[in-house]
C-alpha positions as CSV (number, residue, x, y, z in Angstrom):
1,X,2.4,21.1,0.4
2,X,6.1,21.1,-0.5
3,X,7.1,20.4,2.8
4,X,4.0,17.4,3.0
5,X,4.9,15.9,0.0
6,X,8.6,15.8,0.7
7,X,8.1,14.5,3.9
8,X,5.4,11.4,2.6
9,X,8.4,10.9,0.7
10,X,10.9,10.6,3.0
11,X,8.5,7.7,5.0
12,X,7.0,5.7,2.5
13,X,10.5,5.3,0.1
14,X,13.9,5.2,0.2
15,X,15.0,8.0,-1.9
16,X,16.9,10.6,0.3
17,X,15.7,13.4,1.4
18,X,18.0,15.8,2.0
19,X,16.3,19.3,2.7
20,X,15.3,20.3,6.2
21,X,11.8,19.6,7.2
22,X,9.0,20.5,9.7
23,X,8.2,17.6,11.5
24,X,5.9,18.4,13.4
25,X,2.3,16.3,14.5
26,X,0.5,18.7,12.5
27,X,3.2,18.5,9.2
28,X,2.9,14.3,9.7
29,X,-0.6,14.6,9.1
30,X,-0.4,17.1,6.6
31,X,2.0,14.6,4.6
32,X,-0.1,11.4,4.9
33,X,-2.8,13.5,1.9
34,X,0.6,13.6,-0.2
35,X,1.1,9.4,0.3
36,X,-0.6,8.8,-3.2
37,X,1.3,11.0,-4.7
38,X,4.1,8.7,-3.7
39,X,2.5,5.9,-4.5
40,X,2.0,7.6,-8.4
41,X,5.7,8.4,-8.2
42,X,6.5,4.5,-7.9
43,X,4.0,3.5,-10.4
44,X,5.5,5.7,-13.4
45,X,8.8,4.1,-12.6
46,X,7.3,1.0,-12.8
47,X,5.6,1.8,-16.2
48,X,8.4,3.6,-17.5
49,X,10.8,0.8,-16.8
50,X,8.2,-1.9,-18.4
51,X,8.9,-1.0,-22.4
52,X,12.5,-1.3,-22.2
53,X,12.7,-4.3,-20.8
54,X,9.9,-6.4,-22.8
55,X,12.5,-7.4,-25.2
56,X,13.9,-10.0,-21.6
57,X,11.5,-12.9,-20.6
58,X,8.5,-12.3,-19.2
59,X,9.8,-13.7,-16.1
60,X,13.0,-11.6,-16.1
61,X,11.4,-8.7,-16.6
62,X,8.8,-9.2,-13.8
63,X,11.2,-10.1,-11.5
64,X,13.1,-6.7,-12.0
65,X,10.1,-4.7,-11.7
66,X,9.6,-6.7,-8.7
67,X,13.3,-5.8,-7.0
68,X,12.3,-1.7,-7.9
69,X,8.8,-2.4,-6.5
70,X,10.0,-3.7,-2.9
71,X,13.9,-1.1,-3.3
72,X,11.4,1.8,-3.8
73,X,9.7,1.4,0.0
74,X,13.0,-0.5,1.8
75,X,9.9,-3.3,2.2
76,X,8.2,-1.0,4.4
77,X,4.8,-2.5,3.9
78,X,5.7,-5.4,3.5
79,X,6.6,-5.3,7.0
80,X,4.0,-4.4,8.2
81,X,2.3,-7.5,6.3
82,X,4.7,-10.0,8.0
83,X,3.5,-8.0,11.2
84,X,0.4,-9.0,11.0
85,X,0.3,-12.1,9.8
86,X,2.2,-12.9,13.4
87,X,-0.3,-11.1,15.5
88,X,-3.2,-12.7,13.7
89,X,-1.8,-16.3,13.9
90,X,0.1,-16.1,17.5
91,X,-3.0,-13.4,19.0
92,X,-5.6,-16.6,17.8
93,X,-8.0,-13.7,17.9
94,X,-7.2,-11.9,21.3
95,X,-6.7,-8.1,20.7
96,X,-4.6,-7.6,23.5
97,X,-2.4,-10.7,22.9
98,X,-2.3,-9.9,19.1
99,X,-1.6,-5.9,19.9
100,X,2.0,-7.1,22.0
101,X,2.6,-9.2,19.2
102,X,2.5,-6.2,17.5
103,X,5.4,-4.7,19.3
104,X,8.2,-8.0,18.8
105,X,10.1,-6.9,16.1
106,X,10.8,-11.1,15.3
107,X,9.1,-12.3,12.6
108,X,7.8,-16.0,12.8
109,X,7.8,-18.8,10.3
110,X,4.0,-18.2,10.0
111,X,5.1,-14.2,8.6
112,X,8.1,-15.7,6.8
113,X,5.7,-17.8,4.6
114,X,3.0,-15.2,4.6
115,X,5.6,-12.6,2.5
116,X,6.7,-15.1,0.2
117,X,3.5,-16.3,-0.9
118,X,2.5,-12.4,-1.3
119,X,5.5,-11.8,-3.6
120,X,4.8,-14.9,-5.8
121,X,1.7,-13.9,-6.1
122,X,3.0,-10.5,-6.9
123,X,5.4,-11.6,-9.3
124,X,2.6,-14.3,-11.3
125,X,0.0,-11.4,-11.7
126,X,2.9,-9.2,-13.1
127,X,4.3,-12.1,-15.6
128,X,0.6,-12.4,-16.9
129,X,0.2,-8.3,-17.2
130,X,3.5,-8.2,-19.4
131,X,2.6,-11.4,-21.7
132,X,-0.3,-9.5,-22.6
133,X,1.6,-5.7,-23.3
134,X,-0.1,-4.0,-19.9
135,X,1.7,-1.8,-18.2
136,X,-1.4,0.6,-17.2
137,X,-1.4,-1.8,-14.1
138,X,2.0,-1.2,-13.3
139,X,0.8,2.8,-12.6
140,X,-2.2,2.0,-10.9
141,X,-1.3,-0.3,-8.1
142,X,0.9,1.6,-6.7
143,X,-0.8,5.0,-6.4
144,X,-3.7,2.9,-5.4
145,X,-2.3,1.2,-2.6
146,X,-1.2,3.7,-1.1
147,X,-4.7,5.8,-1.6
148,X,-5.8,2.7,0.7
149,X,-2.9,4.1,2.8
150,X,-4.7,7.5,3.0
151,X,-8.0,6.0,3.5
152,X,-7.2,3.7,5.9
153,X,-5.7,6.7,8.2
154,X,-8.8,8.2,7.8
155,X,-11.9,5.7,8.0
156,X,-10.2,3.0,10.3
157,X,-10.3,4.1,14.2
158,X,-7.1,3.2,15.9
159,X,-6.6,0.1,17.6
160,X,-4.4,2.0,19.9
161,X,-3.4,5.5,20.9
162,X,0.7,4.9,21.0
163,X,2.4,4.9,17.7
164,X,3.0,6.7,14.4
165,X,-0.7,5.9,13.2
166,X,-2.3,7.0,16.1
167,X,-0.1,9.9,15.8
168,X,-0.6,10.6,11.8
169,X,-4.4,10.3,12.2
170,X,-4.9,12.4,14.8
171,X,-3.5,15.3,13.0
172,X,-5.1,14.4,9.5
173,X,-7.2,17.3,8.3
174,X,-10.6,14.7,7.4
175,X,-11.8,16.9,4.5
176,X,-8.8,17.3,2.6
177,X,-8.4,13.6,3.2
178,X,-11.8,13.0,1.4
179,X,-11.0,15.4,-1.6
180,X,-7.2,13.9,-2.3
181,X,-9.5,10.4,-2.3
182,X,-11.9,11.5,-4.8
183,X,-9.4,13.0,-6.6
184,X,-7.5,9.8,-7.2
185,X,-10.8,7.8,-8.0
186,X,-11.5,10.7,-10.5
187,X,-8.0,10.6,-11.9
188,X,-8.0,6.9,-12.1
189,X,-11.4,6.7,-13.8
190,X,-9.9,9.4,-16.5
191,X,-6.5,8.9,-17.0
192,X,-5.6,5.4,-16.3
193,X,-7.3,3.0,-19.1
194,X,-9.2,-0.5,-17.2
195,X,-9.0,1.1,-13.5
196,X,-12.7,0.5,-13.3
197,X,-13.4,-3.2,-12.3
198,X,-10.0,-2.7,-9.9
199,X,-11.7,0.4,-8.2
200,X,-15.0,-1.6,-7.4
201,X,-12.8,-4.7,-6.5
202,X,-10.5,-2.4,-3.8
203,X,-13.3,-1.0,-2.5
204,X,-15.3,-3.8,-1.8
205,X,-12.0,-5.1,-0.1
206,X,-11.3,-2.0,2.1
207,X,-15.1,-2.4,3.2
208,X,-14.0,-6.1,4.3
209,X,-10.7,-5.1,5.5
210,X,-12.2,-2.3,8.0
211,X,-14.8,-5.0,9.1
212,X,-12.2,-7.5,9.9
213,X,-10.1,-5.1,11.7
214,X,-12.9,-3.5,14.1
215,X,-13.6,-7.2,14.8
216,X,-10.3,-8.5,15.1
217,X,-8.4,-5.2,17.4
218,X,-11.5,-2.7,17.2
219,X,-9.9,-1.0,14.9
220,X,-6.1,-0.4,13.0
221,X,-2.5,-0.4,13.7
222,X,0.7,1.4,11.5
223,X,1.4,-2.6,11.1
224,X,-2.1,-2.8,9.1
225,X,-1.6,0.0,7.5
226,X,1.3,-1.3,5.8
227,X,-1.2,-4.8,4.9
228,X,-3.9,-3.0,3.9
229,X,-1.2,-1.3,1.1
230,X,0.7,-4.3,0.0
231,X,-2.9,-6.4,-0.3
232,X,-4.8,-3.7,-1.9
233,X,-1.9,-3.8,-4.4
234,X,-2.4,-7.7,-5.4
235,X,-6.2,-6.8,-5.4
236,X,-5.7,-4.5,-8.2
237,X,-3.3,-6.3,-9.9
238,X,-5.8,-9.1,-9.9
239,X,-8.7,-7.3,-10.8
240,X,-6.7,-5.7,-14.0
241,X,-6.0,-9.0,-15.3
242,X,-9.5,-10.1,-14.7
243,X,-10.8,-7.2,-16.6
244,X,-8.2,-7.6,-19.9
245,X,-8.7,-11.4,-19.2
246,X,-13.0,-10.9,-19.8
């Protein structure tokens, strides 16, 4: 798993990676069961980083967290947002028109606005976390997001068979897949103080987002992938401050 985990790494951040490593179908799909482990790796920065700098303005301070948040991925998924906001918008609801869109690496206007809205949403929900001294959050969104990652790969057919997805997915051992996902609900439920109501609120939007996704392409794209993350982020973000908030 050394190999896996390194390699999950190496995709979903921008640390370097510097040791040699199997690449291979079968090692891609072995790495995708290590993505929340990447995803926990990011939120303990985030929570680490939180004390020291409550002493700045709220705003300061979630604006920093914010800069680490998008550094630690290069804006990977949040690529993959602006992705498909295009397709969605310029497909108007034709899979095939909305799967080339898929493929222009230009992002409209449409996209442009999409990402920005996202990150100000980002960036209220983590203002309102600090003001009230949570940083649990901070932990869990991360290392949720990309168990939606994880999940997603597994429970989400492919819209099609070309690309890193397709290529991830087909070599993903499906029970392991299912154990590394309990295992983070477990952990969550355990370790991580309020991750109750934003479990139940990221499940009920995975069930949502797979519907609209068969609908819209029959099924889901690397581009989605990286959506379904960044979303499933703001979901439990939002579903934390709704439970300290009650």
């Amino acid at each position: 798993m050394y190999n896996a985990f390194l390699l999950a790494l190496q995709f979903l951040s921008r640390l370097p990676v510097r040791a040699r490593l199997d690449v291979s179908p079968a090692a891609l799909g072995r790495s995708a069961l290590c993505y929340p482990l990447v995803g926990l790796l990011l939120g303990a920065l985030l929570a680490m980083l939180a004390p020291p700098l409550g002493g700045l303005d709220h705003g300061v301070a979630a604006a920093l967290l914010l800069v680490v948040w998008v550094g630690f991925s290069g804006a990977l998924h949040l690529d993959g947002f602006a992705d498909t906001v295009d397709a969605y918008i310029g497909g108007g609801g034709d899979r095939a028109r909305s799967l080339d869109i898929f493929k222009d690496a230009r992002s409209g206007p449409m996209a442009v606005v999409a990402v920005v809205l996202l990150l100000l949403l980002k960036y209220a929900l983590l203002v309102a976390l600090l003001a009230r001294g949570l940083h649990a959050p901070l932990l869990l969104a991360p290392f949720l997001g990309r168990a939606a990652l994880l999940w997603q790969l597994l429970a989400v057919p492919c819209a099609r068979r070309d690309g890193l997805a397709a290529a991830v997915a087909a070599q993903l051992p499906p029970t392991q897949a299912r154990g590394v996902l309990a295992a983070c609900v477990l952990g969550a439920l355990l370790l991580v103080p309020g991750s109750l109501l934003p479990l139940v609120a990221l499940v009920a939007f995975l069930f949502v987002w797979k519907r609209r996704l068969r609908a819209w392409l029959g099924g889901g794209t690397g581009d989605t992938c990286g959506a379904g993350c960044e979303l499933a982020e703001v979901v439990v973000l939002l579903a934390a401050l709704l439970a300290a908030s009650g």
